[in-house]
DSSP file (Angstrom, degrees, kcal/mol; ACC not computed):
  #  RESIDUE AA STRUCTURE BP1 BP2  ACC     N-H-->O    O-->H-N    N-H-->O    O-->H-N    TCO  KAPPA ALPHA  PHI   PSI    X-CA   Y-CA   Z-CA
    1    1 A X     >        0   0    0      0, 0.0     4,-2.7     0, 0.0     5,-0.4   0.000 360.0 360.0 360.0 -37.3  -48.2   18.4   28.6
    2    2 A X  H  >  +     0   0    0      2,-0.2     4,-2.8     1,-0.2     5,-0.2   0.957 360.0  46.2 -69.3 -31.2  -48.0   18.6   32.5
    3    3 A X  H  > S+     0   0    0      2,-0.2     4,-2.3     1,-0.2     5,-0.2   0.987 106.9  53.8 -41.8 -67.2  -46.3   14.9   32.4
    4    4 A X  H  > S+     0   0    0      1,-0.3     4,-4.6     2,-0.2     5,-0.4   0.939 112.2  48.7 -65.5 -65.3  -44.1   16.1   29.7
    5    5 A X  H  X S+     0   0    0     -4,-2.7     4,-2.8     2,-0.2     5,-0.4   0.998 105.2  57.4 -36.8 -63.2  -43.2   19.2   32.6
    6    6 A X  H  X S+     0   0    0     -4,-2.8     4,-2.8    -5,-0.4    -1,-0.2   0.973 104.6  50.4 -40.2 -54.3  -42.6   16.9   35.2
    7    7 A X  H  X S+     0   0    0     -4,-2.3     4,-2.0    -5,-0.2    -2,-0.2   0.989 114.5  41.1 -45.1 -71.9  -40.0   15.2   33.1
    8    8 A X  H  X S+     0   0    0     -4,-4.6     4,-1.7     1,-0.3     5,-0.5   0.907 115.5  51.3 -68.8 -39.8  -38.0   18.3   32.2
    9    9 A X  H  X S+     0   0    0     -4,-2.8     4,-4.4    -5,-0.4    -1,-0.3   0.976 113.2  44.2 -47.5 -77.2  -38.4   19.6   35.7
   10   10 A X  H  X S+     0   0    0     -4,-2.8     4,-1.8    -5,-0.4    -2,-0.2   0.770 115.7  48.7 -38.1 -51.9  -37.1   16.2   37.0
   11   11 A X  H  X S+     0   0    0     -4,-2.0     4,-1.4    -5,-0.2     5,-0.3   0.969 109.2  55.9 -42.7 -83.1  -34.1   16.2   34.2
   12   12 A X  H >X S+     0   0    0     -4,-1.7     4,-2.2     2,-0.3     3,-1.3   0.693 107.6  44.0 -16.4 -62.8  -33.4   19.7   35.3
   13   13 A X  H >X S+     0   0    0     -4,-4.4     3,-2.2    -5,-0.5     4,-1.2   0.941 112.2  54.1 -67.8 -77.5  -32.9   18.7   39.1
   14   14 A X  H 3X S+     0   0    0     -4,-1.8     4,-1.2     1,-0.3    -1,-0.4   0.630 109.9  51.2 -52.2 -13.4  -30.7   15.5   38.2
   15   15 A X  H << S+     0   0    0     -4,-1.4     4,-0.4    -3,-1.3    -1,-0.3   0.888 109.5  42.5 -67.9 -37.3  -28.6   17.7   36.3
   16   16 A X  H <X S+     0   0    0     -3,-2.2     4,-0.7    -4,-2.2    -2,-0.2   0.634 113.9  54.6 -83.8 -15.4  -28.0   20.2   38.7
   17   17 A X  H  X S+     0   0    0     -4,-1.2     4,-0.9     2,-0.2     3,-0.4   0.892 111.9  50.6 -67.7 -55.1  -27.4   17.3   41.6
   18   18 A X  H  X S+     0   0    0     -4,-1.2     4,-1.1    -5,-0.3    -2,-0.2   0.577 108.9  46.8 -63.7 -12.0  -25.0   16.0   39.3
   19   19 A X  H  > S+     0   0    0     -4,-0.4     4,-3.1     2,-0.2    -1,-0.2   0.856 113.2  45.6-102.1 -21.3  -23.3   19.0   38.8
   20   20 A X  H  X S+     0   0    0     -4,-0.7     4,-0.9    -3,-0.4    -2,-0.2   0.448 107.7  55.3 -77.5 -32.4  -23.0   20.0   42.1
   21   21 A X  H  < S+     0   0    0     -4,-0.9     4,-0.3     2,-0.2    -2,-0.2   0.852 110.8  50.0 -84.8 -26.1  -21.9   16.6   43.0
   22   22 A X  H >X S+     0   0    0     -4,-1.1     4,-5.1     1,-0.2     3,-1.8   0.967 110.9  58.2 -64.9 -46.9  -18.9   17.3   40.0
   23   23 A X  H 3X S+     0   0    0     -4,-3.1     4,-1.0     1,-0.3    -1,-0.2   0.688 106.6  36.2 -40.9 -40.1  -18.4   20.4   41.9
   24   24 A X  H 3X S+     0   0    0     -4,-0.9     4,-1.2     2,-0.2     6,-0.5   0.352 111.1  67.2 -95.5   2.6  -17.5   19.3   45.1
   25   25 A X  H <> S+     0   0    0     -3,-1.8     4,-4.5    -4,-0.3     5,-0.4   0.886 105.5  39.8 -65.1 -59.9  -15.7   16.5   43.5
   26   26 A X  H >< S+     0   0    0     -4,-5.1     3,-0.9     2,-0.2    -2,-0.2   0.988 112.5  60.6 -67.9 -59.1  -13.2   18.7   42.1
   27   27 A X  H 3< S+     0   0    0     -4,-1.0    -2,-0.2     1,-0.3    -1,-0.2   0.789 123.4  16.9 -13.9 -74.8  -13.1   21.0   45.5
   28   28 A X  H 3< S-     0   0    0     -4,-1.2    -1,-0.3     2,-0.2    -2,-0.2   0.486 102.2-114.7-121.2  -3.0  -12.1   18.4   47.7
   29   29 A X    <<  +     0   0    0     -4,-4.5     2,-0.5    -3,-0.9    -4,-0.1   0.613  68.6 127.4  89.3  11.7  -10.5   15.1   45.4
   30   30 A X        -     0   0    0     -6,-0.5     2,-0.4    -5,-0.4    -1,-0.3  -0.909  57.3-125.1-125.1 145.0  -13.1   12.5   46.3
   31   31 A X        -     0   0    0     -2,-0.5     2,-0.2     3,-0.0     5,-0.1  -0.612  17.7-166.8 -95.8 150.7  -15.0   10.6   44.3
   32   32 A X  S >  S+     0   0    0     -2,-0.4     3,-1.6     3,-0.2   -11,-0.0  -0.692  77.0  12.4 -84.9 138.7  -19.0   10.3   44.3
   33   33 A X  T 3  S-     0   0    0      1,-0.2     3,-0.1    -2,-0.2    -1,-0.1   0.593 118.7 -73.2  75.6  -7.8  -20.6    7.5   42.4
   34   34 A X  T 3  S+     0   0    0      1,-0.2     2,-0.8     2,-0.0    -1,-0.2   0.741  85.2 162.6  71.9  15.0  -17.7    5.2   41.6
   35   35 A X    <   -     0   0    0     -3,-1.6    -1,-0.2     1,-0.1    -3,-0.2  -0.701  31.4-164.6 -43.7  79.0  -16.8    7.8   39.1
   36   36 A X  S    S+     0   0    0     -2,-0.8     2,-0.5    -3,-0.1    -1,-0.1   0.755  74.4  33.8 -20.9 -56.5  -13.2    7.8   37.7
   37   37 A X  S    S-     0   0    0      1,-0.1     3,-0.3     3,-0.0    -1,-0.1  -0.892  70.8-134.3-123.5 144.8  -13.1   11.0   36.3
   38   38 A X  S >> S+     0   0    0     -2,-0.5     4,-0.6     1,-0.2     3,-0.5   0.734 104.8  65.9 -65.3 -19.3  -14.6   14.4   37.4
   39   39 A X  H 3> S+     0   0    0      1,-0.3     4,-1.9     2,-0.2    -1,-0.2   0.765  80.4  69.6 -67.4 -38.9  -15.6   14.9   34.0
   40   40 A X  H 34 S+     0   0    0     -3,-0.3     4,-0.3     2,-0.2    -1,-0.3   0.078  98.6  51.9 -47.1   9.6  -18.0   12.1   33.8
   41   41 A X  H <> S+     0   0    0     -3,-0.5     4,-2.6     3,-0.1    -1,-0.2   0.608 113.1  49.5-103.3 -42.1  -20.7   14.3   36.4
   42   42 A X  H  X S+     0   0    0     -4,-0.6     4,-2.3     2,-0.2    -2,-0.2   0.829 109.2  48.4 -76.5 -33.3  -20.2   17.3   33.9
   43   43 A X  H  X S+     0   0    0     -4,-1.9     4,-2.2     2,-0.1    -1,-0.2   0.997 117.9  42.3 -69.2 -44.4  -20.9   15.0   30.8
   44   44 A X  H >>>S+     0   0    0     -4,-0.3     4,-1.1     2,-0.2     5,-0.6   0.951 110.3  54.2 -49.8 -56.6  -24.2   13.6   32.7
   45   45 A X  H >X5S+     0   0    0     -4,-2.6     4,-1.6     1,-0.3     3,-0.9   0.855 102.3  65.7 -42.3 -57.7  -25.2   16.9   33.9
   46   46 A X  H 3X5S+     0   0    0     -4,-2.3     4,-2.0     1,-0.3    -1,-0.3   0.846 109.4  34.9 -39.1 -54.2  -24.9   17.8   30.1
   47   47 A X  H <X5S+     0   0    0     -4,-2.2     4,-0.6    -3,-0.6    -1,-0.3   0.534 108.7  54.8-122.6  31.9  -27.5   15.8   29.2
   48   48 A X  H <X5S+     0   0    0     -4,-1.1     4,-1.4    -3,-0.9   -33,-0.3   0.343 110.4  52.4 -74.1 -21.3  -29.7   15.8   31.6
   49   49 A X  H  X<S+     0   0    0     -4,-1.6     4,-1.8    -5,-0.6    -2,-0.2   0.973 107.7  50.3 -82.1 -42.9  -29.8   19.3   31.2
   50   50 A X  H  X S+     0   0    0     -4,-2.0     4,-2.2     2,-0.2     5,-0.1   0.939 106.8  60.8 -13.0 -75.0  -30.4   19.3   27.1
   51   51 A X  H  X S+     0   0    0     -4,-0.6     4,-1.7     1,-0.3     5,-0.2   0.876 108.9  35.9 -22.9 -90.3  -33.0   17.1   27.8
   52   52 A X  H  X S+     0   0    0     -4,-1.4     4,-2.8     2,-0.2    -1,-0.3   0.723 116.9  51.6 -44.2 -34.4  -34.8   19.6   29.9
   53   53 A X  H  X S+     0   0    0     -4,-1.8     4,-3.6     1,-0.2     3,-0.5   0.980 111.1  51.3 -62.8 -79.5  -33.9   22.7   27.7
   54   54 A X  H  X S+     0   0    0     -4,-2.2     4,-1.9     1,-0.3    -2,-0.2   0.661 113.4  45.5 -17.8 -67.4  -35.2   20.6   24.6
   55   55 A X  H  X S+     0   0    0     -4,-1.7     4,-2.7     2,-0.3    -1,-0.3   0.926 116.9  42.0 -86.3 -57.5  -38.7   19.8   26.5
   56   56 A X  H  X S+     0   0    0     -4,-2.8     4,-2.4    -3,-0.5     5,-0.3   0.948 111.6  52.5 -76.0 -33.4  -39.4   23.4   27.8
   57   57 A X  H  X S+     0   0    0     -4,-3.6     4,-1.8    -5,-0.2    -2,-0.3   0.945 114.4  44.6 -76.2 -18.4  -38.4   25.1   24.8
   58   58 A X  H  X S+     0   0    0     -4,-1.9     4,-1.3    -5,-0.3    -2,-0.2   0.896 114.0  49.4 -48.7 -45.1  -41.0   22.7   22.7
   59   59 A X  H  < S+     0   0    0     -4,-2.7     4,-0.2     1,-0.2    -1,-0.2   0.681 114.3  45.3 -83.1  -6.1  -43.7   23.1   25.2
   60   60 A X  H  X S+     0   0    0     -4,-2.4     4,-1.7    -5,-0.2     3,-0.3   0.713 108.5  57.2 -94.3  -5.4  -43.3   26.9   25.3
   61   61 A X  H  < S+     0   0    0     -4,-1.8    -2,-0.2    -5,-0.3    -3,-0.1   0.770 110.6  37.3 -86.0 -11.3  -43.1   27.0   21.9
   62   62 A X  T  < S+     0   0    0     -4,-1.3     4,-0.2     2,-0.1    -1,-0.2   0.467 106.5  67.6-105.2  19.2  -46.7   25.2   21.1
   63   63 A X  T  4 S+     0   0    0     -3,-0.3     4,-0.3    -4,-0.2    -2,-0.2   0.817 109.0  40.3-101.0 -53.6  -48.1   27.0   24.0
   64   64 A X  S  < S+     0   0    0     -4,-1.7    -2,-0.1     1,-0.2    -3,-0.1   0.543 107.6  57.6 -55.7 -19.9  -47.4   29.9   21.5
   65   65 A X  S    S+     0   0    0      2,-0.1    -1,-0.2     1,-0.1    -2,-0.1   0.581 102.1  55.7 -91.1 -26.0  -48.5   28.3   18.5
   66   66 A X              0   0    0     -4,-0.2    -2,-0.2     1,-0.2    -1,-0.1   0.668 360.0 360.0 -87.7  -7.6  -52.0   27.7   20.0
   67   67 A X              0   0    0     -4,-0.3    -1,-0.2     0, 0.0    -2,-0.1   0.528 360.0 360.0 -84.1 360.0  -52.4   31.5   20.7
């Protein structure tokens, strides 16, 4: 399970990089990444962030299941 943490943790952070990189994208008109559209950071962001949501609510939910 602490692998399984790492992961989501690690999703977590590249989503929020990525969203923060859409963010200043739009703010100031330059692209990051060889992106095309500003929307493409927000779609990544999206699911790297799932990801993580998905992983922590599973591991708190057998964390519960074992009490």
């Amino acid at each position: 399970m602490k692998a399984l943490k790492w992961i989501a943790y690690i999703s977590a952070a590249i989503g929020a990089i990525l969203t923060l990189t859409g963010v200043f994208s739009a703010i100031t008109l330059k692209h990051r990444l060889d992106a095309l559209y500003i929307v493409s950071y927000f779609l990544g962001a999206n699911c790297f962030l799932i990801i993580a949501t998905f992983i922590l609510l599973f591991i708190h939910t057998n964390q519960h299941n074992k009490e």
